[in-house]
N, C-alpha and C positions, 0 to 999 in steps of 0.2 A: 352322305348319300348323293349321288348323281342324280342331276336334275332328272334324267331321262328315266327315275324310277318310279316318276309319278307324273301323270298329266299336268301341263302349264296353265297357269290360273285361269288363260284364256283357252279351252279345251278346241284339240282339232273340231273340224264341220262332222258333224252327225254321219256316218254311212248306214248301211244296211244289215241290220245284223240282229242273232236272235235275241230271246229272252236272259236276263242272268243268271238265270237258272241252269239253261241248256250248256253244255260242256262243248267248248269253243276249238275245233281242230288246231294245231299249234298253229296252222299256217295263217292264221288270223291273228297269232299275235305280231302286233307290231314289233320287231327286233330294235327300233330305235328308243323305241317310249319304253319298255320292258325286257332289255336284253338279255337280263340271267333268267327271265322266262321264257323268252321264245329260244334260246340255246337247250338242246337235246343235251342234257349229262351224259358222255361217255361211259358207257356200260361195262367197260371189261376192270379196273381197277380191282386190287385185292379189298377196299376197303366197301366196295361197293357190294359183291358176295358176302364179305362180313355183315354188312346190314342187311341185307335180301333175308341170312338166314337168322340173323338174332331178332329181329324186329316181326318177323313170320314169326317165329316163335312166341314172342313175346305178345302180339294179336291174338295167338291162335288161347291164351289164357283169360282174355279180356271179352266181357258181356255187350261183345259187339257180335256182327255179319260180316264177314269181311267174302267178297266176290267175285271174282277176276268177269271179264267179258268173257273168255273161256268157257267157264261153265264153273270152275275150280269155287269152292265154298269154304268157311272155317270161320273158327270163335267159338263163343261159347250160346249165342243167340242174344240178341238186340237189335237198338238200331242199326241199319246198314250202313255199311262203307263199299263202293262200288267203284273197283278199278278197271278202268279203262287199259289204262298203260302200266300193267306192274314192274315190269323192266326199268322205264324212267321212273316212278314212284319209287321203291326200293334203291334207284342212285341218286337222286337228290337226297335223299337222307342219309343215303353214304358218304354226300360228298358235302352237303350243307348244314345235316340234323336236322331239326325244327325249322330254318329257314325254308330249308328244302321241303319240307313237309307242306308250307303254305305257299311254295313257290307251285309248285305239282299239283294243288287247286286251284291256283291261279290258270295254271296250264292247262285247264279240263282234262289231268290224267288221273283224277279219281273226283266222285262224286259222293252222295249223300242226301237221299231224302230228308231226312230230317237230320242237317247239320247241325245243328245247336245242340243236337242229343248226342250222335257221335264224339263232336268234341269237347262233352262234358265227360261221357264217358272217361276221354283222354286225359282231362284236364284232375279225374279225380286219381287219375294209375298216371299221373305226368311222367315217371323214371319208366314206366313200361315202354313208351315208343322208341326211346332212345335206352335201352338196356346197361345196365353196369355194365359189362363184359365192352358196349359200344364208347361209353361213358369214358373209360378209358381211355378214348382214341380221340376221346373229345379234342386235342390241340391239335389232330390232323385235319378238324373241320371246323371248329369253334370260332369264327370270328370276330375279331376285337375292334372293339369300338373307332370308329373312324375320327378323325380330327373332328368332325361335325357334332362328333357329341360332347363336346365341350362345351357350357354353355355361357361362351364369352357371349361379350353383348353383341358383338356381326354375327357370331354364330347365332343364336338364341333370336337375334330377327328374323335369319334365313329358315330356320325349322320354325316360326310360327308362321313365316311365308307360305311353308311349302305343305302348309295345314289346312290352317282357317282360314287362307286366302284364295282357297282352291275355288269358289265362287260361292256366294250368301244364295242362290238360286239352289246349288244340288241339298246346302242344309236344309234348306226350307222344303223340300221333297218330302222328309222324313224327319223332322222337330214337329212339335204341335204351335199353336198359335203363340207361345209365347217368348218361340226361340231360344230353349236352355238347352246348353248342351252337356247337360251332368246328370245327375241320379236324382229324379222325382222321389218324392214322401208319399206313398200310397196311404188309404184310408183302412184299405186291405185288399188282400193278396189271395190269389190273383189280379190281374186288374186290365180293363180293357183301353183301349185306344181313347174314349168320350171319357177316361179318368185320369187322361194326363197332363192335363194344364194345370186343373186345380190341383194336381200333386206335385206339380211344379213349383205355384206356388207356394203351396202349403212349406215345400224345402225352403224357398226364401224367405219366406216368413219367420221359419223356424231360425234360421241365420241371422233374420235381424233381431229379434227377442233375445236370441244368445249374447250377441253383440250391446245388445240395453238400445238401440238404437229407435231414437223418438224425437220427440219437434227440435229443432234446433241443434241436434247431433249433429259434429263434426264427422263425416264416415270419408272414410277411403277404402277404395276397391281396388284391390289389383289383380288384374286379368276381366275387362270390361266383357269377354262374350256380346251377345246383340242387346244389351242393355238390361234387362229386365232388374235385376237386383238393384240398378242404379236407380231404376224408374220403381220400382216399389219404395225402397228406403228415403226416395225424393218426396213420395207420397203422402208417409207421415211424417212432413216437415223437416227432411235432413238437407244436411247441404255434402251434397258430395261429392267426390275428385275420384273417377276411376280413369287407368291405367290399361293401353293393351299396346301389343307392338303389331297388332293386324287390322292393315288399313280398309280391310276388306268388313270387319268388320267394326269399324270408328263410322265408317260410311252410315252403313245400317244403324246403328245407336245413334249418330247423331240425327237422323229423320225420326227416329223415334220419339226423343228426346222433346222436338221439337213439336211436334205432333199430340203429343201430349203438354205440352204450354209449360214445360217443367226448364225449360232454358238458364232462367234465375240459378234453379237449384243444383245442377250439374254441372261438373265441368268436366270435359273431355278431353284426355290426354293420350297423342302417342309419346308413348315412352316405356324405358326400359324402368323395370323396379327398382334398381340401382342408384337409378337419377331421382328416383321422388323425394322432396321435401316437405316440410310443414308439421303440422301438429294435431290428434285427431283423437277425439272420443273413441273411436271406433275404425280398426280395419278389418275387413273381411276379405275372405279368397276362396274361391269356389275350383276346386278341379286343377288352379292351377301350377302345387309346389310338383305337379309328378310333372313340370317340363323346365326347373330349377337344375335338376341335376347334383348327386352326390356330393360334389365337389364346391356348388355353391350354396350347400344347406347353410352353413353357417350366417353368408352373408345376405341370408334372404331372411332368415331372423336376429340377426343383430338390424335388418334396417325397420322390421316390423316394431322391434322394442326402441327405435328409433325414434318412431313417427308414432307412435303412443304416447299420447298425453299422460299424466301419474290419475291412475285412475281407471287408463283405458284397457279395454277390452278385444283382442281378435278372436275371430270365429274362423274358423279353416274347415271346408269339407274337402277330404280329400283319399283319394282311392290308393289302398297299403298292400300291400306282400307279407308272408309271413316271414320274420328277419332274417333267416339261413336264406331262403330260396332269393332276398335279396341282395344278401353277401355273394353268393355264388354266382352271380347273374351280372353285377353294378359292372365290369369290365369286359360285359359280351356284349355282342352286337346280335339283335332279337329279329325275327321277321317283324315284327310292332315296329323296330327302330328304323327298319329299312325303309319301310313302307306306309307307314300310319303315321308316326310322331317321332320322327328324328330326334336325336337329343335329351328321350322321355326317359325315366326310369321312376320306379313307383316304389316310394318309398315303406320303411315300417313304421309301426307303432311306436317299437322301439327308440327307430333311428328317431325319428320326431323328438320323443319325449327327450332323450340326450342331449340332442343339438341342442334344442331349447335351453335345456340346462346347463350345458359346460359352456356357452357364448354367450348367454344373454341374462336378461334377469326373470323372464316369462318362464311360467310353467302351466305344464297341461292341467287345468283344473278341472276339465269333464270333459269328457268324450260319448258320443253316443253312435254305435254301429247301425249298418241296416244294409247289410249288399243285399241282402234277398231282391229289395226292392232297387236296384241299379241291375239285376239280374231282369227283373219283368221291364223296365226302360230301356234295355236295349235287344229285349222280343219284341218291343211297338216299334221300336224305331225300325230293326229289323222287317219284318211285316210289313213296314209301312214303304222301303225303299223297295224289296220284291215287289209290291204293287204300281211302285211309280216307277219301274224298272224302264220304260218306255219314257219316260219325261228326261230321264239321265241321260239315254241315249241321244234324245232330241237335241240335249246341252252340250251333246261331243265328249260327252266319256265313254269310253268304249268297252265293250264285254270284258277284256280283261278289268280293266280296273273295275267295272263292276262285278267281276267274282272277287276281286281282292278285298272292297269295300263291306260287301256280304259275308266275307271273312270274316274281316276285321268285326262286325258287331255278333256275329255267332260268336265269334273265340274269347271275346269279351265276357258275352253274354254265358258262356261257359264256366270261366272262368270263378263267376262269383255264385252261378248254381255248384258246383263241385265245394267252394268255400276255399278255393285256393286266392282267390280275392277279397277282399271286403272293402265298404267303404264307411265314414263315418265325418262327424262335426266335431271338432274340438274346441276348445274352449281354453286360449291363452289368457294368464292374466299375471299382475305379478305380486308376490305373496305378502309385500308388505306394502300392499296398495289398498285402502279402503275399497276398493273394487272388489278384491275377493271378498264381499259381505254375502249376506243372504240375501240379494237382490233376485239373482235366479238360483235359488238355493238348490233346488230343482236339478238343475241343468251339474252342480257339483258332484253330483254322484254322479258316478260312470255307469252307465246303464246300455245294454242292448237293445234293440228293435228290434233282432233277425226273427222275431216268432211275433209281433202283429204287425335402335341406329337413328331415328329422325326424333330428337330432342325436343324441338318444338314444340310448345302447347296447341295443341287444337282443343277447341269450344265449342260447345254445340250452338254458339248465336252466328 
């Protein structure tokens, strides 16, 4: 992905401009920062009329509102969908698909009071927007993944660069107090804004218990986020070494770290998962094999069964597909990849348990699901960045990226309401390990929730 698809860590100066809400004239989008959004799709192509009229049709079945500014109405009654520009909405998905489809709300050429309902709707008729008959045509518009999704270790810097380093200021807008940035444990469901810290916790918790992790655990982390799980499991006595490749966010963890007097217990590393060595009761990884990449599945669990002690234990929470739609997908280039997480693809249940098994000595010994509740974490987060829509602005992100960003947590958010996502904790271990005992005997059955580049050690001293 071109730099210029996403704002520079350091955001231009703030100008003047509305709410994120508000559907921004194109001439507002920046054409440098955003080029294939502020580029008008050429209207007249055959494949463009083919999608105007299969994708019409294919709305006009679905339990939406669909409304042109016209006056023109259709569907079968639901949430609204409210086009501004049908013209250019109907050729971006001519010419893009689904990229096109979130490139053309980035655009303010169609809107959506309640987006999180529309594109759950979509998200539960996915083959509806883009129709068989379209579907077909898919290698006329389907693009394939760019060298950047590879995730060598330059690459795999540069797309955690062009993530979590976008600045610790715009997370903090919309994270609660304890900065995680994954799927809260609810108490229950529904759940408000004042119940998401302690369901923060409550996940990490849960991750360390799975992990057996108590006084004197060896743990390793890979993928540090702004510390919390370092700083919980340091709490009850562990001594632990996590791992991130974003300096933006080593910064943040380590004032944490420190701040909490927990210095002794932590040690802070950038680095790639490739390079880590040593030996460890316990690894954990929160959210993040879905930015590993197909390719390097293997080698991110032969180095976990690496750095396990005989004995030990990982815990993995991590967000899955159902395995066709991720076969079908592992060689596309996604609007998510373009724009949100370069490099990401989100793996299966399936693919997981495999890997595991035909490379390493680990197997999945429990798993426990719960998207429902990574569905209600990315409504607050949601909710909460519409309210600080104004503080984003202040930090120099500009309406487009904030419709992209409001996107990106609706489509999310969509995503595992429809159940076309889940997410879940697994539990590696290996089977002729005294480990597999009845310690968390509990945690061995599989059970669902959905119904309640710079090598160097850095240290936090």
């Amino acid at each position: 992905m071109s730099p210029s698809h996403m704002p520079r860590t350091s955001p231009e100066p703030p100008s003047p401009a509305s709410p994120s809400s508000a559907s921004p004239p194109r001439a507002a989008v920046d054409p440098r920062r955003w080029p294939d959004v502020a580029r008008a799709p050429r209207r007249a192509p055959l494949r463009t009329a083919v999608a105007a009229r299969l994708v019409r049709r294919a709305l006009e079945r679905l339990p939406l509102r669909v409304r042109t500014d016209g006056g023109a109405e259709f569907g079968r009654g639901g949430p609204l969908l409210q086009l501004h520009d049908a013209d250019a909405f109907f050729a971006r998905i001519g010419r893009s698909g689904l990229i096109g489809f979130g490139e053309s709300y980035m655009a303010g050429e169609w809107d959506a009071p309640d987006l999180a309902g529309v594109l759950t709707v979509l998200a539960e008729h996915v083959t509806a927007l883009v129709p068989r008959p379209l579907q077909r045509l898919r290698a006329l518009w389907a693009a394939r993944r760019p060298a950047s999704g590879r995730n060598t270790e330059a690459h795999a810097r540069e797309n955690i660069h062009r993530h979590y380093d976008l600045s610790n200021e715009l997370f903090a807008l919309f994270l609660d107090d304890t900065l995680t940035y994954s799927s809260a444990l609810f108490a229950e469901l529904p759940a408000t804004w004042e119940d998401l810290a302690a369901a923060q916790r409550r996940k990490t918790d849960r991750l360390l218990d799975l992990a057996g992790v108590g006084p004197g655990s060896r743990v390793l982390e890979i993928g540090t986020g702004w510390g919390e799980l370092a700083l919980r499991a340091a709490a009850r006595g562990a001594h632990v070494v996590t791992a991130t490749l974003s300096e933006e966010q080593l910064t943040l963890a380590r004032e944490r770290v420190r701040a909490a007097g927990l210095e002794e217990r932590v040690t802070l590393l950038l680095r790639d998962y490739r390079r880590l060595t040593g030996s460890y009761d316990a690894v954990v990884s929160v959210e993040m094999i879905e930015a590993v990449g197909a390719e390097y599945w293997p080698d991110y669990f032969r180095r976990i069964d690496g750095l396990l002690a005989p004995g030990g234990r990982a815990a993995l929470q991590a967000i899955t597909m159902p395995h066709e739609r991720m076969l079908a997908t592992r060689n596309t280039h996604t609007w998510i990849q373009k724009y949100i997480f370069p490099g990401g693809l989100l793996p299966s249940l399936e693919a997981v348990e495999r890997t595991a098994r035909e490379t390493t000595g680990l197997r999945v010994s429990g798993r426990e699901l719960f998207g429902p509740h990574y569905a209600e974490t990315l409504r607050l987060w949601r909710e909460r960045f519409t309210e600080r829509a104004e503080q984003a602005r202040l930090l120099g992100f500009d309406g487009t990226f904030r419709r992209m960003w409001t996107f990106y947590l609706a489509y999310s958010e969509a995503g595992f309401r429809a159940g076309y996502l889940d997410v879940g904790r697994l539990l590696l271990t290996r089977p002729d390990d005294d480990a597999g005992d009845d310690r968390h005997g509990d945690e061995n059955d599989a059970h669902d929730e959905n119904h309640d580049g710079n090598h160097d050690e850095e240290t936090a001293s």
